[in-house]
Every structure is written in C-alpha cells, then in structure tokens.
C-alpha positions in Angstrom: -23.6 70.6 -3.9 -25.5 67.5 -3.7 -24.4 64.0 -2.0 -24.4 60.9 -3.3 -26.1 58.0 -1.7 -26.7 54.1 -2.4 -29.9 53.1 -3.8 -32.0 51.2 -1.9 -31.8 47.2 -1.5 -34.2 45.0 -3.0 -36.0 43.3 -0.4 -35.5 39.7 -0.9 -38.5 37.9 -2.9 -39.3 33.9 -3.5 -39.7 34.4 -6.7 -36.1 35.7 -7.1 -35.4 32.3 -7.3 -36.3 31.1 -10.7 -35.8 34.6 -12.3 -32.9 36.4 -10.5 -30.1 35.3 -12.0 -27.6 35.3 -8.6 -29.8 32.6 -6.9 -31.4 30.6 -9.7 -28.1 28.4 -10.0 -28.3 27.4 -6.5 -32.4 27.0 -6.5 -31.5 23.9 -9.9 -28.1 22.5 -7.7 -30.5 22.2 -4.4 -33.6 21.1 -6.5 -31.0 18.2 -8.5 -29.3 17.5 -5.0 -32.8 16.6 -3.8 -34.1 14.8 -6.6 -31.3 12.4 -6.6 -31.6 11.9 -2.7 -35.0 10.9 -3.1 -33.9 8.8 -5.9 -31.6 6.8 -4.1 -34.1 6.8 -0.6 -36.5 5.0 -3.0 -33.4 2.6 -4.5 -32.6 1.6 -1.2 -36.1 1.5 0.5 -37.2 -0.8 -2.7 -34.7 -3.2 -2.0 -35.0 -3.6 1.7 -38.3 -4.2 1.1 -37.8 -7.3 -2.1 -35.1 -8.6 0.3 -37.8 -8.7 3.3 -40.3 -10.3 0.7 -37.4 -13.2 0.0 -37.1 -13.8 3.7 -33.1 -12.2 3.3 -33.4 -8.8 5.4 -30.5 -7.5 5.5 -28.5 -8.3 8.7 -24.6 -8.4 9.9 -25.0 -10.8 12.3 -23.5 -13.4 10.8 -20.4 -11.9 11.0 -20.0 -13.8 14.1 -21.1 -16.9 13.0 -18.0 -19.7 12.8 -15.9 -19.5 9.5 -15.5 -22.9 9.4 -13.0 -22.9 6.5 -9.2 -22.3 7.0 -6.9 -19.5 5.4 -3.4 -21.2 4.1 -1.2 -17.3 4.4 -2.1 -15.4 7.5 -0.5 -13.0 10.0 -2.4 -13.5 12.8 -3.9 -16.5 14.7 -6.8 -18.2 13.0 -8.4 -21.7 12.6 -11.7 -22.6 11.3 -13.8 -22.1 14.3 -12.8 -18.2 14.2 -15.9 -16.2 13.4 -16.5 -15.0 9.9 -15.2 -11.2 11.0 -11.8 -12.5 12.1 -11.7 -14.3 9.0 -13.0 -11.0 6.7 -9.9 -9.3 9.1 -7.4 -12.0 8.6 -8.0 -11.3 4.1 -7.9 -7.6 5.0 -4.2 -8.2 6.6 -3.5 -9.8 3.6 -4.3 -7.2 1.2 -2.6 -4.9 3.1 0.3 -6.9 2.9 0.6 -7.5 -0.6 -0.7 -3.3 -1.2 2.3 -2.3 1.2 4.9 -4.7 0.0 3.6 -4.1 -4.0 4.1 -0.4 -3.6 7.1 -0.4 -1.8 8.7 -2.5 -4.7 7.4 -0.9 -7.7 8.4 2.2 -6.7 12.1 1.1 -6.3 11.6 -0.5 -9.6 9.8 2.7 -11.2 12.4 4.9 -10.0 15.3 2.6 -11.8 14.2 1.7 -15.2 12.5 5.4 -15.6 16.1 6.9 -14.3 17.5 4.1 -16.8 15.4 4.4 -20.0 17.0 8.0 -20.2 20.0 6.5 -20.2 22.6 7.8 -23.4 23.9 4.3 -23.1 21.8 3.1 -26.5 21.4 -0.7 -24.9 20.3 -0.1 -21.6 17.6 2.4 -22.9 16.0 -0.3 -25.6 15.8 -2.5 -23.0 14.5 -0.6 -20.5 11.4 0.8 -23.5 11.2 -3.2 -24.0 10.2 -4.1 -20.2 7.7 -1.2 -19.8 6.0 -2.4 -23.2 5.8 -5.6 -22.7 4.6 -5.4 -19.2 2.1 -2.6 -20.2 0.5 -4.1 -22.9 -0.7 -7.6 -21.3 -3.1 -7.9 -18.5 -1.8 -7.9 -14.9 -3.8 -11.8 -14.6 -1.3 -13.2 -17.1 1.4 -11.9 -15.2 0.5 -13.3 -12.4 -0.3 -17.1 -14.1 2.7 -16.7 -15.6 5.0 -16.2 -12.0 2.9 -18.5 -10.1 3.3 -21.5 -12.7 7.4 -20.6 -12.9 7.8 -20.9 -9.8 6.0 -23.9 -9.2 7.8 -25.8 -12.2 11.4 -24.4 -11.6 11.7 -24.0 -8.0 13.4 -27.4 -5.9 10.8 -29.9 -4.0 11.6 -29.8 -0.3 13.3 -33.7 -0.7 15.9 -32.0 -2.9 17.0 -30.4 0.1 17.3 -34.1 1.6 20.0 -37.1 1.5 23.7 -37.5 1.4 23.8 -35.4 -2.0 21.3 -32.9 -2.0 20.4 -31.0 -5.3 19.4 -28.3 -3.5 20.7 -26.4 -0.9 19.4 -23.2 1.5 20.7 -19.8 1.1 22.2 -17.4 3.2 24.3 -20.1 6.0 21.1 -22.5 5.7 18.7 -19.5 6.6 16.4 -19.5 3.8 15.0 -22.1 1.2 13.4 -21.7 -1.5 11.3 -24.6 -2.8 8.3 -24.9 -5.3 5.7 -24.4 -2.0 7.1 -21.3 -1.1 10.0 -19.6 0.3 11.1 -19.6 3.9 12.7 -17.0 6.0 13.6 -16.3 9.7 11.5 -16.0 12.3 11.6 -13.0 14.5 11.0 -15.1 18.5 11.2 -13.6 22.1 11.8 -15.2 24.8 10.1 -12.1 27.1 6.9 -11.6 25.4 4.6 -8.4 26.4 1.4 -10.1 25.4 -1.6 -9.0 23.1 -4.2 -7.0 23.3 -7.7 -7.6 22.2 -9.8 -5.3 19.8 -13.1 -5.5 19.6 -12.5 -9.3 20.6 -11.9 -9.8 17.2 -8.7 -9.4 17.1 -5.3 -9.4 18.8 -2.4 -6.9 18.5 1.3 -7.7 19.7 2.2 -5.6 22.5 5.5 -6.4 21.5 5.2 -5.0 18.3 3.6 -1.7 20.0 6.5 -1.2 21.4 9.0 -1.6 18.5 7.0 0.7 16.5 7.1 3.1 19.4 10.6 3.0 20.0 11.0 3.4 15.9 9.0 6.1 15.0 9.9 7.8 18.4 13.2 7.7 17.1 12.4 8.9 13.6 10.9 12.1 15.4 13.5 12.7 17.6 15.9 12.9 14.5 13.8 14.8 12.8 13.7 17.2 15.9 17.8 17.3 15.9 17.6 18.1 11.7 15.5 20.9 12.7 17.5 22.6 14.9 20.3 22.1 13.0 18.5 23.9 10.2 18.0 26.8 12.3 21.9 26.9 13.6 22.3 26.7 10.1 20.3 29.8 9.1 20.8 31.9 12.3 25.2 31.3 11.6 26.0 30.2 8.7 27.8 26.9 9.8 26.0 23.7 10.1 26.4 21.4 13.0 27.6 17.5 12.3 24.3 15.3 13.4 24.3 12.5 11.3 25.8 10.7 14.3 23.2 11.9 16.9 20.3 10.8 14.5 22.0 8.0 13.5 22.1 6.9 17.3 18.3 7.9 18.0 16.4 6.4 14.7 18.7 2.8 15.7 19.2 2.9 19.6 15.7 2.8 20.4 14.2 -0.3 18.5 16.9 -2.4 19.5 17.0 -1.4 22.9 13.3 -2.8 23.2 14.3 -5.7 20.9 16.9 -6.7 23.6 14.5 -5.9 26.4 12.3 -8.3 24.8 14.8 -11.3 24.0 14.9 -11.1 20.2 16.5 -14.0 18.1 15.7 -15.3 14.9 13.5 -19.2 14.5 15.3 -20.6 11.6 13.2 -23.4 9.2 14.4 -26.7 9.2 13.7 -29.5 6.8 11.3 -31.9 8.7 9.9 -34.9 7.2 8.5 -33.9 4.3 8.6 -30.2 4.5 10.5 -27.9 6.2 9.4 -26.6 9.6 9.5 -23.4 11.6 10.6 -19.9 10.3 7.8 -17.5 8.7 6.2 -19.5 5.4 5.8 -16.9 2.5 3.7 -19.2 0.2 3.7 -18.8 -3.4 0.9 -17.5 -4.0 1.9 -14.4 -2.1 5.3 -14.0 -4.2 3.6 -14.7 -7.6 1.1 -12.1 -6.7 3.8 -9.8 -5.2 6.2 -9.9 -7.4 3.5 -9.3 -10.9 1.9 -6.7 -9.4 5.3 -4.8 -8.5 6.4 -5.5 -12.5 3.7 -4.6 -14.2 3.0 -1.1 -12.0 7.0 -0.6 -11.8 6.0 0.0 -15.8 3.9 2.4 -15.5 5.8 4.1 -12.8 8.6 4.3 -14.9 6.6 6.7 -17.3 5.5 8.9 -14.9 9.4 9.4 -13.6 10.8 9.5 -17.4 8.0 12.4 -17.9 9.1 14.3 -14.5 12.7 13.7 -15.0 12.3 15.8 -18.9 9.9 18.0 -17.3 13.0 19.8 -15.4 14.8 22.2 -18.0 18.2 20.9 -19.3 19.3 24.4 -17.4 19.3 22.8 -14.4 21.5 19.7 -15.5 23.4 22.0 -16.7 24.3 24.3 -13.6 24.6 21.2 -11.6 27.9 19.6 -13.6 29.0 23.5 -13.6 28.9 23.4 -9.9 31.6 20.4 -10.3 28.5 17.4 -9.4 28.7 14.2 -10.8 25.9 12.4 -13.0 24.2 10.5 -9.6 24.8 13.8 -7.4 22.8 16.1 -10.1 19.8 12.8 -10.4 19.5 12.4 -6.8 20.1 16.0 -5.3 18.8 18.2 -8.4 16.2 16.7 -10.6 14.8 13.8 -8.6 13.6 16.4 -6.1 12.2 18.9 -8.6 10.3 16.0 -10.1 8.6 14.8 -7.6 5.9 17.3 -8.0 5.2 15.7 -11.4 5.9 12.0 -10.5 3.7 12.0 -7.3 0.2 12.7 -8.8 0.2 9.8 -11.3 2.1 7.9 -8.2 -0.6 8.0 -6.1 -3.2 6.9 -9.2 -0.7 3.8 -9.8 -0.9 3.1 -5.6 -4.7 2.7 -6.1 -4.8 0.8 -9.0 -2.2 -2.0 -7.8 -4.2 -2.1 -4.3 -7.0 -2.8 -6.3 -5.6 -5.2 -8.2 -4.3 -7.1 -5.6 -8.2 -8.3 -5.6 -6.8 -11.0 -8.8 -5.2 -13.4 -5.9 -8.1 -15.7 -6.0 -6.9 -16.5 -9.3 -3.2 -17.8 -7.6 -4.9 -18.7 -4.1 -4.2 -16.4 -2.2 -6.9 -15.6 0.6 -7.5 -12.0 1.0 -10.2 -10.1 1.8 -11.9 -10.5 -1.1 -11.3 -14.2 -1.1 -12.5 -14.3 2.1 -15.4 -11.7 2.9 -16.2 -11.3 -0.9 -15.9 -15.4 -1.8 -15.7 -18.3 0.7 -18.1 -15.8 3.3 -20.3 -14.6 0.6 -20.9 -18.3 -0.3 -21.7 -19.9 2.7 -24.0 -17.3 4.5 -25.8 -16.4 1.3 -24.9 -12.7 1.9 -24.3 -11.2 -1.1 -25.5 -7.8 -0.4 -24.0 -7.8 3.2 -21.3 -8.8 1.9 -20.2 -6.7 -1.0 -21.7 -4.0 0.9 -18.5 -4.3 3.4 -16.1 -5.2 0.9 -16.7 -1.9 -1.1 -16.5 0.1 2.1 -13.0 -1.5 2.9 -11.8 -1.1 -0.3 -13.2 2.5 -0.8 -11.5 3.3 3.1 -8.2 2.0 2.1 -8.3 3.9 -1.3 -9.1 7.5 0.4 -6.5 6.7 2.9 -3.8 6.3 0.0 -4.7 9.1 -1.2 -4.4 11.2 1.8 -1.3 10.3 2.5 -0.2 10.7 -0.8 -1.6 14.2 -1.0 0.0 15.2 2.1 3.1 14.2 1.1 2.4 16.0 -2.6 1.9 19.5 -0.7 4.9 18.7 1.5 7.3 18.5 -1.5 5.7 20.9 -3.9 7.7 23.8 -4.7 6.8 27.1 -2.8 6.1 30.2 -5.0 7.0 33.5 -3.4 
C-alpha cells in the first residue's frame, strides 16, 4: 500500500511576476499605483516650482492677515478687522447652516409630495407630478433668482409697519416681521451667561450652548437607555412597560433645567427708526437660498420615496388593513419603514448635492464659505491656489462626513437576513 503525499512547493522566483499568473495582476496594479504617484510628485513639484519662479510660493500665512471686509449674515462675532481665517470660518458656519436647515426641509417635503403623488385621489396626484417636473427640469440658479426677487418685490418695507395706520403688521403677538430685508425672529438672551471658549483663537464657542446640547443629547440617551430596557422586559415577559412618560421627562427636563439655570428669555425686534432692531435678522438672501434649495431637492426626494414606497409588495398593504390599520398607520408603521432601505441611498446622493449647491449664494448675496475664502479672500490676497486648495478640502470633509452618517444610519435600518 503506498501513501500519498503533497508535491513539493515551488520556491518563489522574481520572474513569477510577469509570467505566473497569481501575482502578475498585483505586479501591473503596484507598477500603475506607482506610475501615477510619480505622476502626480512631478504635477505638484512642477508647480511649486513655476509659482516660486512668479515670486507666489505657496504659503497660508495670510490666513491671519486682517479681512478687512464685512459679512452682512453671521452666527458668530465678526467685523472687518477679524483675520481672514475667522472670516473663511464665519462662510463655513454659513454653509452649514443653509446644508442643515436645506436638508432638514426637503426631506419633510420629499417625504409628503412622494407619500402624496401616490395618492388615488386623481387631483392631488397631477399636482404633486406637476411640482416635481417643474422643479426638476429648471436649474436650481433660477430658483433661487426667482425667490430672492419675490420676496424683495412682495414683501412690506419696514415703514409699513409704521404710523397711526399701518399696512403692515408683525405676526405671532408682534414677535415676528416680515419685511422685504428679511425676516425677524426672537432672540434667544440670558441673563446668567457661562461665557465662551476659544479655539485655536480663531474662534469662540458658547459655553452656554455646550451645556444645552449636553443636557439634550444626554437626555436623548438616557431615553434611549429606558426604550431599551423596556425592550428587554418586553422580550424576557411578554408585557411591555408604559415609558413614554419617563422619556418624555428625560429628553425635556434636562435642557430646560439648564435653560432656567441660565436665565433664558426671548429679545423680541422692534421697529426703530428706519428698521427694526433687536431679535435674530434672517436676511433674505438666506431664505431665498433656503427655501429654493429645499424645493427643488424636496423633487427629487420625492422620487426616490415614490420608488421605495412601490418597491414594498402590495402584500404588505394588504396584511396591514387585514390586521384592522388605517391608511396613515400601514404608511408610517409598515411601508415607510421597509422603504427606507431604498429611500436612504439616493438620500444621502441628494444631501451632497444640495450642500454643494448651497455654493450658488453669491449669486443672492449670501456670504458663505465660498463667498468668503473662495471670492472676497481669493481676491484680495491673490491666493488662488491657497485658496481653492482649502475650499476643496472643506467641501470634500463635509461631503465624506454626510456620507458617514448617512451610511451609518443606512446599516442601522437595513433589514437583517437570517
């Protein structure tokens, strides 16, 4: 009887390489990989080089060079002796405004006219198919003309506010005006302040704000702590235990606990001279932009929930009203949350493009940071490279973090295959 035993290994041999067919993929990948890094090495060392030859090397330094130009919208303290970065960070709070506040409304408005447009009522679905045409079909810039100059022709002048018969008058028990230079709200005040904190000495942060945010998401965890267990009383017995209370109590007590600590109240605006005074100034260039770039990506977000919506089989519609639920119960409780694995992906594609195209508010006025680092900056210093160098890492860092939390969330609600 004779035993079998495994041939001998090849010793490895350079020349493998090129002819074994195991390793020559990897020996072209590594050879490309370094052909294009040297490609680039040269790019780069070319340019430093012509840039040296101009008398331009490239430096940051101007960065803290005074701005000397002022920004109409901010959320932090800024005049026109602040240094270039403050300014550059002033335009990135900006953006992030009108990215947070765009997404936050076009999804509402997604979420509606998609849910609508599949409406058997044969009105509301023609006119829902009308919007997300007619919003989808003209470029987002005309949208944004087209808000700005409406509500610079149609809004009231603050002296309509003013005289014995004014004909206009402020909304909300004289809280909020709105007026062709913008629209004014309360004023969040405290009479106990914490202070700031400075960063980088570029900036400041509200240590008040800190601590709302703490209390807040403290809170949010907390409920989501009490959920849990309630889950597993749930599991382990059978019977679920009533917490909407307790959660209730922790996501609310907290914040305004602090917000009493702190001495909220509310700064109205007041018409002064020729203009009203006080209260936060929301100018409109922010609303134009705000509210065109949540209608025209609220179209395109309707699509993407019409196509998740009909991606669920009718089978589940079905076993839903057989379980005795009504129309809104089976939307909100059974399809909605099969859905969102098919709504999500193109969600987060829509997120990036209406950050992105937040960058059209020099067109309206609106300083952010490409108004700022990327225009007015770029301008005056003569830093071009520098310049758009920075503005397409900020831009490239606030895409990737979108999409990580969007991802994150996708694998969070994705359905779990046994």
């Amino acid at each position: 009887m004779t035993a079998l035993t495994d041939p001998p290994k090849e010793s490895f041999r350079l020349s493998m390489l090129i002819y074994d067919t195991r390793y020559r993929s990897m020996t072209i990948q590594v050879v490309a990989l370094m052909g294009f890094m040297l490609l680039f090495a040269w790019i780069i060392s070319n340019t430093l080089q012509n840039l040296s030859a101009l008398g331009k090397p490239v430096d940051f330094g101007f960065l803290f060079e005074p701005a000397g130009y002022d920004i109409n919208q901010r959320l932090i303290e800024y005049n026109s002796q602040d240094t270039h970065l403050r300014a550059a960070f002033v335009g990135l709070l900006n953006t992030l405004l009108v990215a947070a506040l765009g997404c936050a409304l076009a999804t509402i408005l997604g979420v509606i006219i998609g849910v609508l447009r599949l409406s058997h009522n044969w009105i509301v679905a023609r006119l829902m198919t009308v919007y997300i045409e007619a919003f989808r079909n003209v470029p987002v810039l005309l949208w944004i003309v087209l808000v700005m100059a409406i509500m610079i022709e149609t809004m009231p002048a603050p002296r309509e506010f003013r005289g014995e018969n004014p004909t206009a008058s402020m909304l909300f028990g004289d809280s909020v005006a709105i007026t062709n230079r913008g629209v004014y709200i309360p004023e969040p005040l405290f009479s106990r302040s914490l202070g700031d904190i400075s960063v980088f000495g570029a900036f400041d942060i509200s240590l008040d704000l800190i601590a709302f945010l703490v209390a807040l998401f403290g809170g949010i965890y907390a409920s989501k702590l009490v959920k849990r267990r309630a889950d597993r009383i749930q599991a382990a017995t059978g019977e679920r235990p009533t917490t909407w209370h307790i959660r209730l109590g922790l996501v609310v007590i907290p914040p305004v606990a602090v917000l009493i600590a702190l001495g909220f109240y509310l700064g109205y605006p007041e018409l002064k001279g020729f203009n009203f005074k006080g209260g936060i100034h929301m100018r409109n260039s922010l609303i134009a932009l705000w509210l065109a770039l949540s209608l025209y990506t609220a179209a395109f977000i309707a699509e993407a929930v019409r196509a998740g919506i009909l991606a669920i089989s009718k089978g589940q519609t079905e076993a839903a009203y057989a379980l005795g639920l009504s129309r809104s119960q089976t939307m909100n409780l059974v399809i909605l949350p099969q859905a969102a694995r098919v709504i999500i992906p193109p969600l987060i594609s829509q997120y990036l493009n209406l950050t992105k195209n937040s960058s059209l508010a020099i067109a309206v006025g609106y300083m952010d940071i490409t108004g700022t680092l990327g225009g007015i900056t770029m301008n005056q210093t003569g830093r071009e490279l520098e310049s758009i160098l920075l503005l397409m890492a900020i831009y490239l860092s606030i895409s990737l973090s979108i999409s990580a939390v969007m991802n994150w969330y996708n694998k969070r609600v994705k359905l779990v295959e046994r």
